[in-house]
C-alpha positions, 0 to 999 in steps of 0.5 A: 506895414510892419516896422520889422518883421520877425525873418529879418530879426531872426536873419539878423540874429536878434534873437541870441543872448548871452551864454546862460552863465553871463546873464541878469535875472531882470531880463527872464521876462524877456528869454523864449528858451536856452539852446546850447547854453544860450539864452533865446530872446522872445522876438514876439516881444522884441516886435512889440517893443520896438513897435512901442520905442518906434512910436516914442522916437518918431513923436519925440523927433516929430515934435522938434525933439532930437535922438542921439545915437551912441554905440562905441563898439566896433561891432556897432560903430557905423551904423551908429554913424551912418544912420544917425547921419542919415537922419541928421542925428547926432552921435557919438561912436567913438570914446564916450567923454564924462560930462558929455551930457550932464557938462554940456556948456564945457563940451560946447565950448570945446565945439566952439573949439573945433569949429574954431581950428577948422575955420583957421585952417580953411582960411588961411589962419595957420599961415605965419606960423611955425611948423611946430604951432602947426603941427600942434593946432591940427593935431588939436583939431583931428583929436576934437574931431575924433570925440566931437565930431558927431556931435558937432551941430549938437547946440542943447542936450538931446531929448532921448539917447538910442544906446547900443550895448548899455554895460559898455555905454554905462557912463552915458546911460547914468548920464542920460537918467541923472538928467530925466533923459528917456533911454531906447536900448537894446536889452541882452540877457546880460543888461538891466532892464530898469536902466532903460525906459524903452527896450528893444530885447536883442542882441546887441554883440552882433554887427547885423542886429545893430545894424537893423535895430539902428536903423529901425530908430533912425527909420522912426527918426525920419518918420519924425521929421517927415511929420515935423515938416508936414510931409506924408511920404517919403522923399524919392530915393529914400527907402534903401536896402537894410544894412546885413540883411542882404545876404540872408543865411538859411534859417537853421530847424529850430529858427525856421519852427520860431518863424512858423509858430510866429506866423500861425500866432499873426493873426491872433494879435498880440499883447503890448508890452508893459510899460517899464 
């Protein structure tokens, strides 16, 4: 069974770029067409890549390795969250710290930090203080929680990233490849196909094309683990709806022609994708 298939990526909007003035000539390769001054992403290719980064992040968590999941967007935010949280992942959706993962051991003591203050407030440690020690201990603990918070079990550096939308998440992709960490991310037009080792082709502005390719990496994820735990099938009650895949919108003309010309090319097969 297909990881994806193309009407969900088209229901999706995975298949919009940038507008033909905001773009990288790295990512030609990648654009099927323009259409009113907006690049079309080739969704053929998109399904070959995720299938490859599918792959690489299901054996990477699989062979006791863990994804963090960064996307620090408003349009990405929650599924970020919720995703990586369902898999037992880490992430981070909010600010991206410097150091974060090139001065791990300082952002793991601030953990310790975190964990700290909490343990202090659920066992009475705030009691005999001032109001004012009070009010500066929590607001310590809320700010490490906000930064921290998803990242919080993290105790090393996480053997890949999953990045939505590496311009913004630039820092944390610099990061990841100053230490030989692997990078599964969506590529827009706009983005540097060379600062990523496993692309996925898409659109990384909109709130359902996110949604879906997160959750297609947290799907490896548990994959992963399931094969980790010598497990072949999937706990009971684990398949769930695809988040902004449900209210499904009529394919405009020229989609629905995408979607036919990709269903007379299923049978013919289709070449993976170059190893970037």
């Amino acid at each position: 069974m297909a990881v994806v298939t193309m009407k969900q990526l088209l229901d999706s909007g995975v298949h919009f770029g940038h507008q033909t003035r905001r773009w990288n000539p790295k990512m030609k390769r990648y654009i099927l067409t323009e259409r009113n001054g907006i690049y079309i992403i080739d969704l053929q290719q998109t399904l070959s890549y995720i299938d490859r980064a599918y792959e690489f992040v299901k054996e990477t968590v699989a062979h006791g390795g863990s994804v963090l999941f960064v996307g620090t967007k408003k349009q990405a935010q929650e599924a970020i969250a919720e995703q990586a949280l369902r898999v037992g992942m880490p992430f981070v959706n909010q600010r991206w710290l410097g150091g974060m993962l090139t001065n791990f051991q300082t952002v793991h003591k601030r953990l310790q930090r975190l964990k700290e203050l909490e343990s202090m407030e659920q066992t009475g440690g705030f009691q005999g203080r001032t109001k004012k020690e009070i009010l500066m201990l929590t607001r310590e603990k809320d700010k490490l929680e906000k930064t921290l918070g998803g990242i919080r079990d993290m105790q090393k550096v996480p053997s890949a990233v999953w990045v939505v939308d590496t311009k913004k998440e630039h820092i944390a992709v610099g990061e990841a490849r100053k230490l030989g960490i692997p990078v599964v991310a969506i590529l827009d037009t706009n983005c540097d196909p060379d600062e990523v080792d496993y692309p996925i082709p898409g659109n990384d502005d909109a709130i359902r094309s996110a949604a879906l390719l997160t959750r297609v990496v947290a799907d490896a994820a548990a994959d992963g683990l399931m094969s980790r735990a010598g497990r072949t099938a999937a706990p009971e009650g684990e398949e769930k709806p695809e988040p902004g895949v449900a209210a499904e919108e009529p394919l405009a003309e020229w989609e629905q022609e995408l979607l036919a010309g990709a269903t007379a090319e299923g049978g013919q097969g289709s070449e993976s994708p170059a190893q970037s």
